[in-house]
TIVEXPA-617047 format. One record per residue (C-alpha): residue in one letter; x negated, y, z; residue number from 1. Coordinates in steps of 0.05 Angstrom, whole numbers, plus 32768, in hexadecimal, padded with zeros to 4 digits. Each point is the difference from the previous one (the first is absolute). Example, Ala and Ser with C-alpha at 12.3 -4.5 7.8 and 13.67 -1.06 7.14 Angstrom:
BEGIN
<rec A <7F0A 7FA6 809C> 1>,
<rec S <7FE5 8045 7FF3> 2>,
END
This chain:
BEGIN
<rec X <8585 832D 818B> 1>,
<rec X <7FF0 803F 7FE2> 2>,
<rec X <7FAC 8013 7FF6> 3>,
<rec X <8008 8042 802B> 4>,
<rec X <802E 7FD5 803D> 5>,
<rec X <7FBD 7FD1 8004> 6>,
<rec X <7FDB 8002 803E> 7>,
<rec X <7FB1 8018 7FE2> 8>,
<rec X <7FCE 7FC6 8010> 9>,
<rec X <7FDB 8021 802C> 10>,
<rec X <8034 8007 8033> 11>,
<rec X <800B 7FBE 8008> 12>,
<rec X <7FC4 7FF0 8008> 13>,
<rec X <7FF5 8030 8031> 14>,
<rec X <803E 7FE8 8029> 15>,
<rec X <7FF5 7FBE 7FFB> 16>,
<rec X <7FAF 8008 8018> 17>,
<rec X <801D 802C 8038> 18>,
<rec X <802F 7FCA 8010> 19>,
<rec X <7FC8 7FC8 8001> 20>,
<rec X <7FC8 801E 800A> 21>,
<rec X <7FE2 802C 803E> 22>,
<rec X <7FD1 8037 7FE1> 23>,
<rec X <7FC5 8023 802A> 24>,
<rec X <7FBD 801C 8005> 25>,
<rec X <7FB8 7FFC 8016> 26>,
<rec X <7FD9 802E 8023> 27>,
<rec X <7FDA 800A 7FBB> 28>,
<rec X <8045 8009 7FDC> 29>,
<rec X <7FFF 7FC0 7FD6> 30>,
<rec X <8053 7FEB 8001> 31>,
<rec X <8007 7FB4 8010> 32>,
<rec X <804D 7FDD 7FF3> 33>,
<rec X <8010 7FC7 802E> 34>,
<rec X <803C 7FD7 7FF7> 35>,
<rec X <8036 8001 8035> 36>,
<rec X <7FE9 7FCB 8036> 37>,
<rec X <7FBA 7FE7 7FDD> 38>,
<rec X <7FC0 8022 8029> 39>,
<rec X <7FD6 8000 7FB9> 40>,
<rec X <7FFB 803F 7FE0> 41>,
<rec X <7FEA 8012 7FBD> 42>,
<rec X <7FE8 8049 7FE8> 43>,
<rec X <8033 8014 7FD3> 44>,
<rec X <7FCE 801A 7FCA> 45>,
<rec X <7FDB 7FB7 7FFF> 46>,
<rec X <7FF5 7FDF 7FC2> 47>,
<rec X <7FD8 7FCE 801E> 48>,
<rec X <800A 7FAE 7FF2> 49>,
<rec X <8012 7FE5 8048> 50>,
<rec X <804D 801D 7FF0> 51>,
<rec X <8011 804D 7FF9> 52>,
<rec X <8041 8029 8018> 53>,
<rec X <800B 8010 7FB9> 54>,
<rec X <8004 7FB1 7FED> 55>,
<rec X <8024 7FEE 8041> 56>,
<rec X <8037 8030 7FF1> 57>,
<rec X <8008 7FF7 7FB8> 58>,
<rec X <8002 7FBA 8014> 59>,
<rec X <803B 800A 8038> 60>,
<rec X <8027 8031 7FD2> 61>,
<rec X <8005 7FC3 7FCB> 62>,
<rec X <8014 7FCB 8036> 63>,
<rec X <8035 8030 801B> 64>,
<rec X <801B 8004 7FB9> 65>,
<rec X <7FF3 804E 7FFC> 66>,
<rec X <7FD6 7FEB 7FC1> 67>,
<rec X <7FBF 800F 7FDF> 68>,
<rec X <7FEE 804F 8001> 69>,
<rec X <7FCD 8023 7FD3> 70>,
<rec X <7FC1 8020 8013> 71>,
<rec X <8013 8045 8003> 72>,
<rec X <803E 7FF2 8033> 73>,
<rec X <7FCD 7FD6 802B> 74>,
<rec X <7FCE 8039 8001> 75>,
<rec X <8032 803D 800D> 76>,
<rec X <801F 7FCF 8038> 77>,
<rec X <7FBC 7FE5 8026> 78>,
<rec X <7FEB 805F 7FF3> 79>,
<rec X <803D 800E 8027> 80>,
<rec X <7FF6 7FCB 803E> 81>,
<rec X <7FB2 8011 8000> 82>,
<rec X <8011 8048 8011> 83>,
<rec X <8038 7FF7 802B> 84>,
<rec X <7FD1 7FCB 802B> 85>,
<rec X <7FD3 803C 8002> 86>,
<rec X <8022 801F 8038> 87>,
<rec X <8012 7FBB 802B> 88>,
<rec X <7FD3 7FF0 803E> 89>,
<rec X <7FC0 7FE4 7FFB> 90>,
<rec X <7FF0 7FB8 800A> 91>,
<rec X <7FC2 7FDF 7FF7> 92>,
<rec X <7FF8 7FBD 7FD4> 93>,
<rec X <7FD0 7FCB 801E> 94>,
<rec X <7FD6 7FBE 7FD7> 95>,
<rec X <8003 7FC2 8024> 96>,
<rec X <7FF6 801D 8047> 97>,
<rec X <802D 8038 8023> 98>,
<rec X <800A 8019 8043> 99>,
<rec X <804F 7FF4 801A> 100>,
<rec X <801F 8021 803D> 101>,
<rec X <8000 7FF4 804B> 102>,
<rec X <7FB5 7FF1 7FF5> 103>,
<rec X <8008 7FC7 7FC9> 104>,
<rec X <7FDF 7FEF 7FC1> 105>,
<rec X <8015 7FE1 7FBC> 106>,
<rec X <7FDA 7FCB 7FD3> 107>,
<rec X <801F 8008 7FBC> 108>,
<rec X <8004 7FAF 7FE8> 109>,
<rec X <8006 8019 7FBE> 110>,
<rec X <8041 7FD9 7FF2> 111>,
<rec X <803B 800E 7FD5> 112>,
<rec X <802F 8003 802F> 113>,
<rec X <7FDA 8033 802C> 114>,
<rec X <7FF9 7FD1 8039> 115>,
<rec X <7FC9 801C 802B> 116>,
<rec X <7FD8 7FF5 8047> 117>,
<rec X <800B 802C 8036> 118>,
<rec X <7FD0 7FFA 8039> 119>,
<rec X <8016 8022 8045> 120>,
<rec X <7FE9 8009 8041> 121>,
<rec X <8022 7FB7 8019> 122>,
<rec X <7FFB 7FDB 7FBE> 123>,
<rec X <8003 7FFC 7FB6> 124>,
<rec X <8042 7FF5 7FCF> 125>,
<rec X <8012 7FFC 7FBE> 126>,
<rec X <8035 802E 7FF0> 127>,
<rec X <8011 802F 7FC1> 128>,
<rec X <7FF0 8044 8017> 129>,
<rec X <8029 803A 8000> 130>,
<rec X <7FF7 802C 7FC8> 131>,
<rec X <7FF8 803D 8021> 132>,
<rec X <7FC8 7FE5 8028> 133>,
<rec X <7FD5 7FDD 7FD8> 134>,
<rec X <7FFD 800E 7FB3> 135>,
<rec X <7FCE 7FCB 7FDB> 136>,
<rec X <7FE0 8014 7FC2> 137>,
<rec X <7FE9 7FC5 7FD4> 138>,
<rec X <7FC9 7FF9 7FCB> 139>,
<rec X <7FE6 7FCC 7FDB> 140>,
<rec X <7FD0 7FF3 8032> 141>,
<rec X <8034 7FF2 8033> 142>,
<rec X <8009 7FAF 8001> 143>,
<rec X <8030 7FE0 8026> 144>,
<rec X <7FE7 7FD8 8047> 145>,
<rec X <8029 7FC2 8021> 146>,
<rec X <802E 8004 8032> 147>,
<rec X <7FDA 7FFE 8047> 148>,
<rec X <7FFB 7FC9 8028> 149>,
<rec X <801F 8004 8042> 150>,
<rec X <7FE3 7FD2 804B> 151>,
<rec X <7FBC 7FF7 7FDE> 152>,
<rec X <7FDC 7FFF 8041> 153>,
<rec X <7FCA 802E 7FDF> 154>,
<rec X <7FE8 7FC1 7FD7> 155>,
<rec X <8003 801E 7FBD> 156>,
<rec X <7FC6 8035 801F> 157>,
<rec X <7FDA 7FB5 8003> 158>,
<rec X <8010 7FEB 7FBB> 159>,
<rec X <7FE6 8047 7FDE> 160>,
<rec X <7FC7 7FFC 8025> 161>,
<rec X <7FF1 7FB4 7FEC> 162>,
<rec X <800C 8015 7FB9> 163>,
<rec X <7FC5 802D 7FF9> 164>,
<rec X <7FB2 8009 800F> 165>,
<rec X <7FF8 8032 8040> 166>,
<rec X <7FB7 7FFA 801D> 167>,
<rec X <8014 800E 8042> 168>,
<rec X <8037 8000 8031> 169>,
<rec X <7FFB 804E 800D> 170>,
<rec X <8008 800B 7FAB> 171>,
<rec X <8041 7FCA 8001> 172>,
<rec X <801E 8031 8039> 173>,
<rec X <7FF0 803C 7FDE> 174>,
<rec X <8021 7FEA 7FBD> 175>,
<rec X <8047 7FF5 802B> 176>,
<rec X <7FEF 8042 801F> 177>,
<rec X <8000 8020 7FB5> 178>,
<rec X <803E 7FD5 7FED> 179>,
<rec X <8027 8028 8038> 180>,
<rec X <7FE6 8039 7FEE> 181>,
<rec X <801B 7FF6 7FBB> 182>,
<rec X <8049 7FF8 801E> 183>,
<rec X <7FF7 8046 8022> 184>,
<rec X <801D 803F 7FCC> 185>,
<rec X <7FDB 803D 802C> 186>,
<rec X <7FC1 7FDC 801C> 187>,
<rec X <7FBC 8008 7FD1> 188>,
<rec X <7FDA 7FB8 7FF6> 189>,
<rec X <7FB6 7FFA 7FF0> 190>,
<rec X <7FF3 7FDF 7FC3> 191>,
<rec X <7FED 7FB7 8009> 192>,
<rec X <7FC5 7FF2 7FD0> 193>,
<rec X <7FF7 7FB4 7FFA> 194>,
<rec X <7FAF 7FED 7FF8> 195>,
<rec X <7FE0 7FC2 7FFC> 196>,
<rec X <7FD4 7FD6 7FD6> 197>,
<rec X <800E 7FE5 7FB8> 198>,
<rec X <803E 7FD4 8007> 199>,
<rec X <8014 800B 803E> 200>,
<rec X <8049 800C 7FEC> 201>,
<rec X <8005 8051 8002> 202>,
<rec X <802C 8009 7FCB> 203>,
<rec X <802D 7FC4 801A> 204>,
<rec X <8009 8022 8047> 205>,
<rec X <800A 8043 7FDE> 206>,
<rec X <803C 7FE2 7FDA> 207>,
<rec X <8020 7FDD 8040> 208>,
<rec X <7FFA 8038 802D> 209>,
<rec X <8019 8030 7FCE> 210>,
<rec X <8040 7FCD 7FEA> 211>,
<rec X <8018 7FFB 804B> 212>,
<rec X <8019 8047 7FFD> 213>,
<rec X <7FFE 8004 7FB4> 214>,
<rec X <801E 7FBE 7FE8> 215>,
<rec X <7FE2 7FCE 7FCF> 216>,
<rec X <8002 802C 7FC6> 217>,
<rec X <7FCC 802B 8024> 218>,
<rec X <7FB7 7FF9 7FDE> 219>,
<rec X <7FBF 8028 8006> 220>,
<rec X <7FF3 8032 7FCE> 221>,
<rec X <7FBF 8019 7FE1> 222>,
<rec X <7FE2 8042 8018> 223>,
<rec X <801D 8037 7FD8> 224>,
<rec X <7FCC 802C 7FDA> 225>,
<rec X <8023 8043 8018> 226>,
<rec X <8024 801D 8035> 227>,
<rec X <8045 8009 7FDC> 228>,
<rec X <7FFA 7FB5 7FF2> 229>,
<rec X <7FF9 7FF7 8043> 230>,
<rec X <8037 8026 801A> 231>,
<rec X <8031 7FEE 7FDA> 232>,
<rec X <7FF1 7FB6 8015> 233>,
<rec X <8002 8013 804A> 234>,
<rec X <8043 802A 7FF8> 235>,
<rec X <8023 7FC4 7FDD> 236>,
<rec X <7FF1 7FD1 8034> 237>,
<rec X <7FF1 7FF3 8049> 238>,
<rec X <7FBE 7FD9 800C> 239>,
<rec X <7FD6 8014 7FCA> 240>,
<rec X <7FC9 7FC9 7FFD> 241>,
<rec X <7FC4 7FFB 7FCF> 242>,
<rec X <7FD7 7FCA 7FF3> 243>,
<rec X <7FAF 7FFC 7FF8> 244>,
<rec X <7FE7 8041 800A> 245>,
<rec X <7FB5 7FFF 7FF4> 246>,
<rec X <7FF0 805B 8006> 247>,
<rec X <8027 8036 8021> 248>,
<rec X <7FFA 8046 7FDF> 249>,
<rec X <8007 8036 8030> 250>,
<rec X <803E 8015 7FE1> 251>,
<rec X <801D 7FB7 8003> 252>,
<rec X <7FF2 8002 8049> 253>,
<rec X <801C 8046 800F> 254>,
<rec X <8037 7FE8 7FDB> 255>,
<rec X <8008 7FBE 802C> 256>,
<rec X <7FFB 8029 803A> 257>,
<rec X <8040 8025 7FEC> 258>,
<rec X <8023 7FC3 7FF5> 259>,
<rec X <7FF5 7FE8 803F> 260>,
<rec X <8017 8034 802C> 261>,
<rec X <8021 8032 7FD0> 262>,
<rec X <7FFE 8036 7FCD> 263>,
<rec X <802D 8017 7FCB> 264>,
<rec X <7FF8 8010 7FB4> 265>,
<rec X <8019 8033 7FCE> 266>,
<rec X <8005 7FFD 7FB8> 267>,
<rec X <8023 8036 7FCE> 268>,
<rec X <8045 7FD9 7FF7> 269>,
<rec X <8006 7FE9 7FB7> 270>,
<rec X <801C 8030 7FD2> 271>,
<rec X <7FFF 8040 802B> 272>,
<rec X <7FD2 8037 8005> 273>,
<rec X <7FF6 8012 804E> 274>,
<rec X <8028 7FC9 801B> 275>,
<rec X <7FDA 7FCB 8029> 276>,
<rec X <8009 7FB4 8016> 277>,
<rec X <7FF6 7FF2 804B> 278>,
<rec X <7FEC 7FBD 8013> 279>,
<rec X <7FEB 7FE9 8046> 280>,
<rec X <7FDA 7FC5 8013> 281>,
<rec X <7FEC 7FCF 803A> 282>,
<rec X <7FF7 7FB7 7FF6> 283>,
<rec X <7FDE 7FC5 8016> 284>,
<rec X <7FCB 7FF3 7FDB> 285>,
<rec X <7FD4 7FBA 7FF7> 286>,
<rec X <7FCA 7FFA 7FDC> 287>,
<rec X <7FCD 7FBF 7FEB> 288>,
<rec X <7FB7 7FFD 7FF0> 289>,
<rec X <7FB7 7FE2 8017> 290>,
<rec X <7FE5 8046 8004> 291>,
<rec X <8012 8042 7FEE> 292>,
<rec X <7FB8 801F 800F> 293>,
<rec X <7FFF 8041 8028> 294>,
<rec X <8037 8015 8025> 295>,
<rec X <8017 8045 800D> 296>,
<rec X <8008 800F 804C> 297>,
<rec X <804D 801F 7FF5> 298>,
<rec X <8016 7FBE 7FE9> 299>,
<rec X <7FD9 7FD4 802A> 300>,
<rec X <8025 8014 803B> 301>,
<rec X <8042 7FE9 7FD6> 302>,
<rec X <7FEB 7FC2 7FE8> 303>,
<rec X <8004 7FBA 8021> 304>,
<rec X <7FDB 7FCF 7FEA> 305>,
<rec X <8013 7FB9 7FFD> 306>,
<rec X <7FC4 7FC9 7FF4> 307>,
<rec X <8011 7FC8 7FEA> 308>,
<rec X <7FD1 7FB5 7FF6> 309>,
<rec X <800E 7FC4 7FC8> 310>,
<rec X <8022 7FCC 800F> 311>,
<rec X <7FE9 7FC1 8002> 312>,
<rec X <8040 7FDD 7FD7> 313>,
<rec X <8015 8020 7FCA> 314>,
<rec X <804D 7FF9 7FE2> 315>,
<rec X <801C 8014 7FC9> 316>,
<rec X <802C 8046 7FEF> 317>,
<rec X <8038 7FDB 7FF0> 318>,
<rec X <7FF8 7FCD 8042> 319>,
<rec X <7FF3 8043 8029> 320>,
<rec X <802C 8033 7FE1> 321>,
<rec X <803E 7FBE 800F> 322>,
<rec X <7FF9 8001 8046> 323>,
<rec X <7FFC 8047 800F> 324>,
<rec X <803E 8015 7FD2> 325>,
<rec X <8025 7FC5 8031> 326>,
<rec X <7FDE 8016 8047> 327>,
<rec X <800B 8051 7FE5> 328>,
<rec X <8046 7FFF 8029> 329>,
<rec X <7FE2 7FDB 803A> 330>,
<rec X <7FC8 8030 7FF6> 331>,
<rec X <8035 8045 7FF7> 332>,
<rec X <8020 7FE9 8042> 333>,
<rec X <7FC6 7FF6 8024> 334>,
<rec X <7FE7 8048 7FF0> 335>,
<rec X <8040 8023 8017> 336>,
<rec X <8006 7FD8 803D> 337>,
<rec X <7FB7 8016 800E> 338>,
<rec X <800B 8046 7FEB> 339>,
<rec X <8044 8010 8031> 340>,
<rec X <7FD1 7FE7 8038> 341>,
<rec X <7FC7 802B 7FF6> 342>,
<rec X <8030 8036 7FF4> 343>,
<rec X <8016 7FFE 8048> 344>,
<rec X <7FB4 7FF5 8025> 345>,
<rec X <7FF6 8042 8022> 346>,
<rec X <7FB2 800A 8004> 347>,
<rec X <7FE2 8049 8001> 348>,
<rec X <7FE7 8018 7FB9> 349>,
<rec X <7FB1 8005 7FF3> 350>,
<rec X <7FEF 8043 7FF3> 351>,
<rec X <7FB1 7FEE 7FE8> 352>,
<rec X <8011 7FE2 7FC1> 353>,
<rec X <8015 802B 7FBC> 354>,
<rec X <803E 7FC9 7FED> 355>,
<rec X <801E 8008 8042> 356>,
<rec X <8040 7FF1 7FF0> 357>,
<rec X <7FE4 7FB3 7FE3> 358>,
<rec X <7FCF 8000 803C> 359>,
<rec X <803F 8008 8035> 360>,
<rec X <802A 7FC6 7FD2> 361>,
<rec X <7FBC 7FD4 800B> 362>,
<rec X <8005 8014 8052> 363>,
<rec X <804D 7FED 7FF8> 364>,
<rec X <7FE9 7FB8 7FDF> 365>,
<rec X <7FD7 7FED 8035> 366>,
<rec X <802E 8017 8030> 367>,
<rec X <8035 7FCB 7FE8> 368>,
<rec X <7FD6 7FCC 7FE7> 369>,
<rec X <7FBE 8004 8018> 370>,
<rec X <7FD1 8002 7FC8> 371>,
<rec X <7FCD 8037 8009> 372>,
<rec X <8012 8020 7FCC> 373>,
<rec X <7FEA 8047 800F> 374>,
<rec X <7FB8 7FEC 8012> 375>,
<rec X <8006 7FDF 7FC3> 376>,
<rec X <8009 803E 7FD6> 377>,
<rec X <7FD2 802C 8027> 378>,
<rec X <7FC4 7FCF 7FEA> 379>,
<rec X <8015 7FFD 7FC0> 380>,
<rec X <7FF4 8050 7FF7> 381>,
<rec X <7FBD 7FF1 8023> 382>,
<rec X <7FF2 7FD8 7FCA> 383>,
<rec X <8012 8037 7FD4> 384>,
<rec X <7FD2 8038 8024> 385>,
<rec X <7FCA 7FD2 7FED> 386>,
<rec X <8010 7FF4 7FB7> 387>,
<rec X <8010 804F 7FFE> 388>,
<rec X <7FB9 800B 8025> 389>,
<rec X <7FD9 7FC8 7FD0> 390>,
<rec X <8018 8023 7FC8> 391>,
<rec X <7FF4 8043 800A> 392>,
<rec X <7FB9 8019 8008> 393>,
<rec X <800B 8043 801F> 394>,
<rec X <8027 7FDF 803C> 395>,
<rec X <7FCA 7FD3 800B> 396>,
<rec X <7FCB 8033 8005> 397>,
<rec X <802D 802A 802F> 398>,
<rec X <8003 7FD0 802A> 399>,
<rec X <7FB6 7FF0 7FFD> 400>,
<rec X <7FF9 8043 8014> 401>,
<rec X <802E 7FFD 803D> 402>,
<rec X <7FD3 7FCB 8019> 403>,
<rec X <7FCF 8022 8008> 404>,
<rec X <8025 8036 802D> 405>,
<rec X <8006 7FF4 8054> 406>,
<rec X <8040 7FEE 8015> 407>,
<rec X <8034 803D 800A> 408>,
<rec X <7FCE 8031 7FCF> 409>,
<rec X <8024 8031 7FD0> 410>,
<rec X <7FE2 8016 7FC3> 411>,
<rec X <8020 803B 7FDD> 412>,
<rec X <7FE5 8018 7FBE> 413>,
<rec X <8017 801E 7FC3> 414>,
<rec X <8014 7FD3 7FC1> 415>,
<rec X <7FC8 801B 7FD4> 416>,
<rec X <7FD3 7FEC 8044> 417>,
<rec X <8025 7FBC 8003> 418>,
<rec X <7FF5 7FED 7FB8> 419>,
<rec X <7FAB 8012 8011> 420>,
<rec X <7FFF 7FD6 803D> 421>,
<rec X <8027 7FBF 7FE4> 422>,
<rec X <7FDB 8007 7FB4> 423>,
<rec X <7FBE 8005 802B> 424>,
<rec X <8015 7FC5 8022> 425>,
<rec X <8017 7FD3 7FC7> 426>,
<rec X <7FC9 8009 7FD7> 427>,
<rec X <7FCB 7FF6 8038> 428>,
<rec X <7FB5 8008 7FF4> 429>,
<rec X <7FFB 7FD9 7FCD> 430>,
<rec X <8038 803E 7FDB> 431>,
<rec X <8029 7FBF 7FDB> 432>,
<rec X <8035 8023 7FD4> 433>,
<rec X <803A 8012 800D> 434>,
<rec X <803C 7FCB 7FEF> 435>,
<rec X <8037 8014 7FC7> 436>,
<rec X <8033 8023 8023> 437>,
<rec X <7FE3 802C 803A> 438>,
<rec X <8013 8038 8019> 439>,
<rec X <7FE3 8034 7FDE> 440>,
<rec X <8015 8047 8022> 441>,
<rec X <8017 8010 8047> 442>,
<rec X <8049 7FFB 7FEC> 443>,
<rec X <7FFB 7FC1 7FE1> 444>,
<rec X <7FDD 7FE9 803C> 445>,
<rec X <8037 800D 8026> 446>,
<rec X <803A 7FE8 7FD8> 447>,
<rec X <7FE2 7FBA 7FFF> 448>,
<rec X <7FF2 800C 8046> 449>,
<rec X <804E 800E 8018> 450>,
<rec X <8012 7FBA 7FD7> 451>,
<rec X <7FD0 7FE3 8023> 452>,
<rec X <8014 8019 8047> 453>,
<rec X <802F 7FCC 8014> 454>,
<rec X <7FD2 7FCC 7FF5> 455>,
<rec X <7FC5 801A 801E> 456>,
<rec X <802E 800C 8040> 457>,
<rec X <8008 7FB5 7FFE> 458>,
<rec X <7FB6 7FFC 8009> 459>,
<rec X <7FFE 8033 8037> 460>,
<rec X <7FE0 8038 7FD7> 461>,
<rec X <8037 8041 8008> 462>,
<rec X <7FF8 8036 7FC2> 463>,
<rec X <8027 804B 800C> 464>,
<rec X <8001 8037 7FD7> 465>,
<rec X <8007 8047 8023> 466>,
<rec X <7FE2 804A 7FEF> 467>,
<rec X <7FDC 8032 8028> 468>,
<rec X <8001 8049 7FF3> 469>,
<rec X <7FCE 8002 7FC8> 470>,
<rec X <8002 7FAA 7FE0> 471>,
<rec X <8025 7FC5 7FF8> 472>,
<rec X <7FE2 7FC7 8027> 473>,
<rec X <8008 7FB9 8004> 474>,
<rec X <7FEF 7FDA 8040> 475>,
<rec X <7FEE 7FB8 8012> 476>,
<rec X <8017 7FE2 8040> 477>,
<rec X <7FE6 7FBB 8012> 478>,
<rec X <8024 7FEC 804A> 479>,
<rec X <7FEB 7FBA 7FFA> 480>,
<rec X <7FBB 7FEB 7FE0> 481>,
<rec X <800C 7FC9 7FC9> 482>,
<rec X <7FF7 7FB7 8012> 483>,
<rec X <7FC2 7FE2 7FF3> 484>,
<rec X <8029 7FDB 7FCD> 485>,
<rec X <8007 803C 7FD8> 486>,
<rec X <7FC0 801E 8011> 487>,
<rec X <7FDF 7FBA 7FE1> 488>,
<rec X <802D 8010 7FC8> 489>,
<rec X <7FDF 8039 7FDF> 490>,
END
């Protein structure tokens, strides 16, 4: 055939990726390909080791016998589909868990095949879903779960329980609660932070909750040393777990707190001068540790602590980590069996608590089973007011002034007036110093006091802010005097 009656490369690559492939976009214009029929999509601009577009259609071209085509064809060929994607509709891509139509959800297994779970209002299957309504994105974080056990009679709840170290009854029921939470793609979990003494297995029940949804590939990571290090774990994944955490910075916990119930990130998109890179964020989140010392009051209303004891017979990883890779189906079926039944308990929603969404699936638990589960969660943030309050001398001496106020009595002051009266009171007569850390003007005063004001409502103490025509003011309200408990306290 003559050189100038040659089709160029590019355009048949472009017809045959047009013919194979469906092209579309993301709300932040990144172009994912997905072949014809397979729910996995792959950004067509990926580089990345888990299996890019570029590779999978070099690698169908070949097979096809259309041969091997340079560079410069491939690029002018993947230029021309990126731009024409540009103006298809938008579709979102989802990692691990997705929401489906008619009310139904998707659990990405992770498999080759694209075999998935969808869980519906009567049921759960496993199905391949259609394309067009769910699009999985994989990463190398995404590892590949068993095929769900079906007419487990909820004992594979039993088994994951028996498997690890919960104190308590009220902490094995708020683990499952978390677990369904996981399976939910709109509804913001607290983070579960497993405590406990010295070898009490925290790191082991990290891993095993984590590698029900996640697979047994999942691990616990480090803490990362910066927030981009951080972020880029969370968007590659779905739990994000880490492992011994001994100190939280504040700007590890402001971060955490984003990653709980949401936030998004820009950064100037590489090789461009006022184009930016989108990314948005919310994950489950686990973390392990014995103590993690003073605890900001923004996070501690999204945590959920899980205490564990030692066992008394110990067993080896390779004994342990046996059994639960065989019971993980029984374990997998058990879940989604559990999870379509909460998912139909209608119970009214608590409106009192700041995770409302995970407070109303903990009403829907002990709706279907029983378990208590919402007055389990409301004393663990009790607990949490008091590790916020022991940790945090200006709370304390707040409330040591609201004791000594009759019940119903409002005290209105400015902040500069505030910051007098609770200095005056900390130091006492005997004029101790002041600790590292306090307030030190009016404003300051009252930016630690509006972090504190959640907690101190706990407690029964009520701090608003208003103005009159010539100040600023900042008033106390104490409805209900403090227990003698917390009176003895301070």
């Amino acid at each position: 055939m003559p050189e100038d009656e040659k089709t160029p490369g590019r355009e048949v690559i472009t017809d045959y990726a047009q013919a194979h492939f469906r092209y579309f976009r993301t709300a932040d214009g990144t172009v994912y390909a997905q072949r014809n029929g397979h729910p996995v999509a792959r950004p067509i601009r990926s580089q990345g080791t888990t299996g890019s577009h570029r590779q999978e259609l070099m690698v169908g071209l070949f097979r096809d016998g259309h041969g091997v085509f340079n560079g410069t064809a491939l690029k002018e060929a993947l230029d021309l589909i990126e731009a024409l994607a540009l103006t298809t509709e938008v579709q979102a891509v989802h990692i691990r868990v997705a929401p489906g139509f008619d009310g139904a959800t998707w659990l990405d297994l992770g498999r080759t095949d694209g075999q998935s779970v969808r869980i519906h209002p009567t049921g759960w299957d496993i199905l391949t879903p259609d394309p067009r309504e769910v699009c999985w994105r994989r990463t190398q974080l995404t590892g590949e779960l068993p095929m769900p056990a079906k007419g487990t009679n909820g004992k594979g709840i039993d088994l994951l329980l028996r498997l690890n170290n919960f104190a308590t009854a009220e902490t094995e029921c708020l683990a499952i609660a978390w677990l369904i939470g996981c399976l939910g793609p709109s509804v913001p979990v607290p983070a579960p932070f497993l405590t406990g003494p010295q070898g009490a297995g925290k790191s082991t029940s990290g891993r095993m909750l984590t590698r029900v949804i996640e697979g047994m590939s999942a691990d616990l990571r480090r803490p990362p040393k910066d927030e981009e290090s951080l972020t880029a774990a969370v968007a590659a994944g779905w739990i994000t777990a880490l492992d011994n955490l001994s100190h939280l910075g504040p700007d590890l916990s402001d971060l955490m707190c984003c990653i709980v119930t949401g936030a998004e990130t820009l950064k100037r998109a590489l090789f461009t001068d006022g184009d930016v890179y989108r990314a948005r964020y919310r994950r489950p989140l686990l973390m392990t540790g014995i103590d993690v010392g003073v605890i900001r009051p923004d996070l501690a209303e999204r945590l959920l602590p899980l205490r564990l004891e030692r066992p008394t017979v110990r067993r080896t990883e390779a004994e342990l980590w046996r059994e639960f890779e065989e019971v993980l189906p029984v374990i997998l079926g058990s879940l989604l069996d559990l999870t379509v039944q909460v998912r139909a308990a209608q119970t009214d929603i608590p409106t009192d608590l700041r995770m409302a969404d995970f407070a109303h699936l903990c009403a829907q638990l002990d709706a279907a089973t029983g378990l208590g589960a919402l007055n389990a969660y409301r004393a663990t943030l009790d607990d949490l007011n008091d590790d916020v309050i022991e940790g945090d001398l200006l709370a304390q001496t707040v409330l040591q002034h609201a004791a000594t106020l009759d019940p119903g009595a409002v005290v209105r002051m400015t902040s500069a007036e505030w910051l007098h009266a609770l200095t005056r009171l900390y130091s006492g007569e005997d004029c101790r110093p002041l600790p590292k850390g306090w307030p030190t003007t009016g404003k300051v005063l009252s930016d630690r006091l509006k972090r504190l004001q959640p907690t101190l409502s706990a407690r029964g103490v009520v701090i608003e802010w208003g103005r009159t025509k010539t100040a600023r003011y900042i008033e106390l309200d104490c409805p209900t005097p403090p227990s003698p408990d917390q009176q003895a306290a301070f």
